[in-house]
Every structure is written in structure tokens, then in C-alpha cells.
C-alpha positions in Angstrom: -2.3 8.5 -41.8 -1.2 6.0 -44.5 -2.0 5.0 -48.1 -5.0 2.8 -46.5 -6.3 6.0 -45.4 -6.4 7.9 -48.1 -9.5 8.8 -51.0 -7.9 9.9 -54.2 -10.2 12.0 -55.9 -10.2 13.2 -59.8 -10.7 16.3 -60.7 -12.0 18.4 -63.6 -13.9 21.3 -64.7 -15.9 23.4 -62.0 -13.3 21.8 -58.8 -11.1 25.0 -59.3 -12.1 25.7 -55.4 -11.0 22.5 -54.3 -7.0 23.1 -56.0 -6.8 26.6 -54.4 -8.0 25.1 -51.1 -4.7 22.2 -51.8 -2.2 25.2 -52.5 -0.1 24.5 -50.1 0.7 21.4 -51.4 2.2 23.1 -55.3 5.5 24.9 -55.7 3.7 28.7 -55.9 0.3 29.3 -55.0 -2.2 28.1 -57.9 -3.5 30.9 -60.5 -7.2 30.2 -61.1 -6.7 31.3 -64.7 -4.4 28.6 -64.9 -6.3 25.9 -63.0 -9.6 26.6 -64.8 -7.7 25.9 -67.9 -5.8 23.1 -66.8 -9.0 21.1 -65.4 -10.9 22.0 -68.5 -8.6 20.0 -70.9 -9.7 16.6 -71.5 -6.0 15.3 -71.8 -4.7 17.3 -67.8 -5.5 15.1 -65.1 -5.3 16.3 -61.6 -5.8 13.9 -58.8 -5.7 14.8 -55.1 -5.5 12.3 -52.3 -7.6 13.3 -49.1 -7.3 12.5 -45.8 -9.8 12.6 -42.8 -11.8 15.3 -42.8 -11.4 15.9 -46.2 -8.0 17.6 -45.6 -5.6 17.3 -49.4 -2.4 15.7 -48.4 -1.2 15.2 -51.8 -1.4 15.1 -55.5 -0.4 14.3 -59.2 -0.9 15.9 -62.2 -0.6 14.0 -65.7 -0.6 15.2 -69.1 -1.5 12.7 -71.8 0.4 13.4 -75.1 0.0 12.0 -78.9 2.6 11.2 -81.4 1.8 10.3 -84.8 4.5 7.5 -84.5 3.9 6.1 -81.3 0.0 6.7 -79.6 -0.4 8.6 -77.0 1.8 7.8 -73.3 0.9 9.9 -70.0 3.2 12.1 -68.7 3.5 12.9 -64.8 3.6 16.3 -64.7 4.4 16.9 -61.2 3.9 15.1 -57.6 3.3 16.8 -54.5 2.8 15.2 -50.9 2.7 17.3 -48.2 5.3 17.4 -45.4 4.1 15.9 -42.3 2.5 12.9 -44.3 5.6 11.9 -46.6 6.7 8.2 -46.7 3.4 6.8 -46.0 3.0 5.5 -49.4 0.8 8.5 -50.3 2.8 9.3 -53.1 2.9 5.7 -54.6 -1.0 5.9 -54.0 -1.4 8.8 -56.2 1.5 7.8 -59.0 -0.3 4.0 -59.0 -3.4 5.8 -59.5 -2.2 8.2 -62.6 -1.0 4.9 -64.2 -4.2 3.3 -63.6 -6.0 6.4 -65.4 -3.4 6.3 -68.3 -4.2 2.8 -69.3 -7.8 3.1 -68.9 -7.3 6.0 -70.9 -5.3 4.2 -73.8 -2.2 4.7 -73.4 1.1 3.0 -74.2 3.6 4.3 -71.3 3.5 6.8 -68.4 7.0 8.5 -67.8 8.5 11.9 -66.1 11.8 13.0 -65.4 13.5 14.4 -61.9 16.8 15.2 -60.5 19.4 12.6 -60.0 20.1 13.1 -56.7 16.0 12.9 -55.6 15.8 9.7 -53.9 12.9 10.0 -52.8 11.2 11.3 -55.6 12.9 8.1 -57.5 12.0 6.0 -55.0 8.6 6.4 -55.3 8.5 5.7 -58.9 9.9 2.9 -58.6 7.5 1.4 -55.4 4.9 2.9 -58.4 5.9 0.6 -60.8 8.8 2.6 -62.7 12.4 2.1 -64.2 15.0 4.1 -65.0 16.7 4.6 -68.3 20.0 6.5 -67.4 21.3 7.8 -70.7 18.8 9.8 -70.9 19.2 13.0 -70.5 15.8 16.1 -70.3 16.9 19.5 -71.3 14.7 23.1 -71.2 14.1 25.9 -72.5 13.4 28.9 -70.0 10.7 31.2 -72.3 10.2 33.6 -69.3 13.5 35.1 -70.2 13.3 38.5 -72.0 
């Protein structure tokens, strides 16, 4: 299974079903409180790129955000691509596909941040048409904390 093989598929409100059946394919298990809310904002995108016999080997999430200052750029959430299927070009796929939606969609710039040492996370950014800026630097806040 490569790239070639692939159908990349939006989704949106109502395709909750079709996420939970793709859960394997997301850090934790998906919450359908979550997902319903996620796929019912206009600015989330989801996209999930199927194989043969409509089997989800993969997907990207993008969050479009505005600035008064600057528009609005697309930020890639998370990508996901499962296992057995990895370094196909099924990850480029889906990132190419998220930019493609971002400009449709208006926007400036698409951009996400990932560990250093994640090659292969940064090298399919860059196959998708990214570049790095190395002084930068993403910090967090952990809320969950009591």
C-alpha cells in the first residue's frame, strides 16, 4: 500500500463513527464528546487516508487560527499513520492534503512543532513542503495538574 493507493477523506459533523472506528490510529482512544465537538467546528479539520477496503491507515488533524495582526495560518495539530503502513508516503499524502485545504481555505501559512530528535516526523514535513526555523523554541502549560 502506497500514497497512490490511498483516498483521503474529510471529515465533519455526523462522521463521529468513522474516528472511533480509526482509534487505533490516535495516542488514547477517541472520546466522542470530544470528537463530536471537534468535527462540529468549522475551523478543526480531520482528514483520514483509507486504504482498500475502506481500512483508516492514517490521518491529520488541523486547526485554523486568526490573529488580528496576521490572518489566519493552519496549524497541524497532530499526524498519525499507522504502523505497518509507515514510509509509504502516506503521511506526506495527508500533510500535502492539510496544506492544500489551508490555502483553499485562506490562509497565510500552515506550521506545527515536534521533537528534535523525530526524524521521521521532520522528515515528512519536509517531503510535505516544510522548513524549519531552529530558534524557535514551543513551550506548555500542563492544566490537568491540580
Amino acid at each position: 500500500m502506497d500514497a497512490q493507493d490511498i483516498e483521503i477523506r474529510p471529515l465533519g459533523p455526523g462522521d463521529e463513527q468513522a474516528v472511533l472506528d480509526a482509534g487505533d490510529l490516535f495516542d488514547d482512544p477517541p472520546e466522542p464528546a470530544a470528537t463530536r465537538r471537534f468535527l462540529e467546528q468549522d475551523n478543526h479539520h480531520l482528514l483520514i487516508a483509507y486504504g482498500s477496503g475502506d481500512s483508516p491507515l492514517g490521518f491529520v488533524t488541523g486547526v485554523e487560527t486568526t490573529h488580528p495582526d496576521k490572518g489566519t495560518e493552519m496549524f497541524l495539530y497532530e499526524l498519525g499513520v499507522a504502523e505497518g503502513v509507515r514510509r509509504r508516503g502516506i503521511g506526506t499524502a495527508l500533510v500535502t492534503a492539510l496544506a492544500d485545504l489551508a490555502r483553499e481555505r485562506g490562509c497565510y501559512a500552515m506550521w506545527t512543532g515536534t521533537e528534535r530528535d523525530n526524524d521521521a516526523a521532520r522528515a515528512t514535513y519536509r517531503r510535505g513542503g516544510a522548513t524549519t526555523n531552529p530558534p524557535h523554541e514551543f513551550v506548555d502549560w500542563d492544566l490537568s495538574v491540580d
